[in-house]
C-alpha positions as CSV (number, residue, x, y, z in Angstrom):
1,X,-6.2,142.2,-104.6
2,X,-3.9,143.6,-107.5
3,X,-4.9,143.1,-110.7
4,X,-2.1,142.3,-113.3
5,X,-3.5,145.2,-115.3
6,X,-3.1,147.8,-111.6
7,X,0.4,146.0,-111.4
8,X,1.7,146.7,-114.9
9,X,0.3,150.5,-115.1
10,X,2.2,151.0,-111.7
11,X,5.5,149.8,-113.0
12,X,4.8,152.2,-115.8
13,X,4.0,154.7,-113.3
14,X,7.0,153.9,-110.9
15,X,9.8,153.9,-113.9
16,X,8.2,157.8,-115.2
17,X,8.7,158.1,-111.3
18,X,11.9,157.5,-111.2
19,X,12.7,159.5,-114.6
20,X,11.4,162.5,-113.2
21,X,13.1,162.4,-109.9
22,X,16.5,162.0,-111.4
23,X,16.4,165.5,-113.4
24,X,14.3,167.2,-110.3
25,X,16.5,170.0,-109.5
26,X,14.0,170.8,-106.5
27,X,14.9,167.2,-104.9
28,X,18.2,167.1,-103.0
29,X,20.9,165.7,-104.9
30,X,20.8,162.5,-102.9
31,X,17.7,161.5,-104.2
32,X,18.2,162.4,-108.1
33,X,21.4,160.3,-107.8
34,X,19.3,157.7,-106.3
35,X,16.8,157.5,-109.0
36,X,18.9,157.9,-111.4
37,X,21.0,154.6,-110.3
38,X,18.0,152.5,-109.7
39,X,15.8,153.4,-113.0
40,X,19.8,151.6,-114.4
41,X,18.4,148.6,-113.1
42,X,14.5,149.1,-113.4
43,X,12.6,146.7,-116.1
44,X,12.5,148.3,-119.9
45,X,9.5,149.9,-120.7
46,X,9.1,147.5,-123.2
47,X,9.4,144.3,-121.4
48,X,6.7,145.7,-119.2
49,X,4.4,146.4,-121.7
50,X,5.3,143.0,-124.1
51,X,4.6,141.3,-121.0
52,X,1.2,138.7,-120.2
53,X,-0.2,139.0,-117.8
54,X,1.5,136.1,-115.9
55,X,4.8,137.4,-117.2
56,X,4.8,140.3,-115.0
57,X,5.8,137.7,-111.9
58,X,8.6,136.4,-113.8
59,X,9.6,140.1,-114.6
60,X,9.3,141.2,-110.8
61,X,10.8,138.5,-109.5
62,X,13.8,139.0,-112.1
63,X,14.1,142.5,-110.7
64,X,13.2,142.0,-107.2
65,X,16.3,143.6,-105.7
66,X,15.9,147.1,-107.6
67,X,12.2,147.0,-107.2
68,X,12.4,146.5,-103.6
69,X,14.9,149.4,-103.2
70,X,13.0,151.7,-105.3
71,X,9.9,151.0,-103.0
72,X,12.3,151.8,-99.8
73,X,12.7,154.7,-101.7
74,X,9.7,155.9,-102.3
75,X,8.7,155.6,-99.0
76,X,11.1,157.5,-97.7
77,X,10.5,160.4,-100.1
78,X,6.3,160.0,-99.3
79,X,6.8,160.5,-95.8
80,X,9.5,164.1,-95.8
81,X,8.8,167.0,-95.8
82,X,11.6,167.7,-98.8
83,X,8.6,166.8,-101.0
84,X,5.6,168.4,-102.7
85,X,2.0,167.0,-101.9
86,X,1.7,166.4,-105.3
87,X,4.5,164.2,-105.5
88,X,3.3,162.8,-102.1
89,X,0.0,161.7,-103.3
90,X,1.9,160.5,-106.7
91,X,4.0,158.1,-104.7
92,X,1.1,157.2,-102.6
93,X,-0.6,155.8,-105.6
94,X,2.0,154.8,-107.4
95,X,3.0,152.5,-103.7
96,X,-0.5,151.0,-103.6
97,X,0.0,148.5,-106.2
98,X,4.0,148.6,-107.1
99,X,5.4,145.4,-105.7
């Protein structure tokens, strides 16, 4: 089962994600422009941290559309061979408790 903590730390983990990929020169432009649209609509940092623990469902459910792109997303980039392993294994754990 998730843990609110495992769920806040990977939206944390999934926004940094999303902020790296978008200035990636190595990714193909596709993806950048990707990232860079959904992190538009991704929760602030801020409201993810400020957030209780039982604000986080309010906060998901708020965002549910982006959230659930951005995790079509990252599976698509886990799983090509356009990718590092280290950013593989990144979006591996990053996908374990995102959403």
């Amino acid at each position: 089962m998730t843990t609110p903590h495992e769920r806040r730390r990977n939206l944390i983990w999934g926004r940094e994600a999303l902020e790296e990929q978008s200035a990636d020169a190595t990714l193909p432009q596709e993806w950048r422009d990707k990232s860079a649209e959904l992190l538009s609509g991704y929760p602030s940092l801020a409201s993810i941290r400020d957030s209780s623990d039982h604000g986080l469902e309010p906060l998901q459910i708020q965002h549910a559309t982006v959230l659930a792109a951005i995790r079509d997303l990252f599976q698509r980039m886990r799983v090509s061979r356009a990718i590092t392993e280290q950013r593989r294994y990144s979006l591996l754990v990053i996908l374990r408790h995102f959403y």
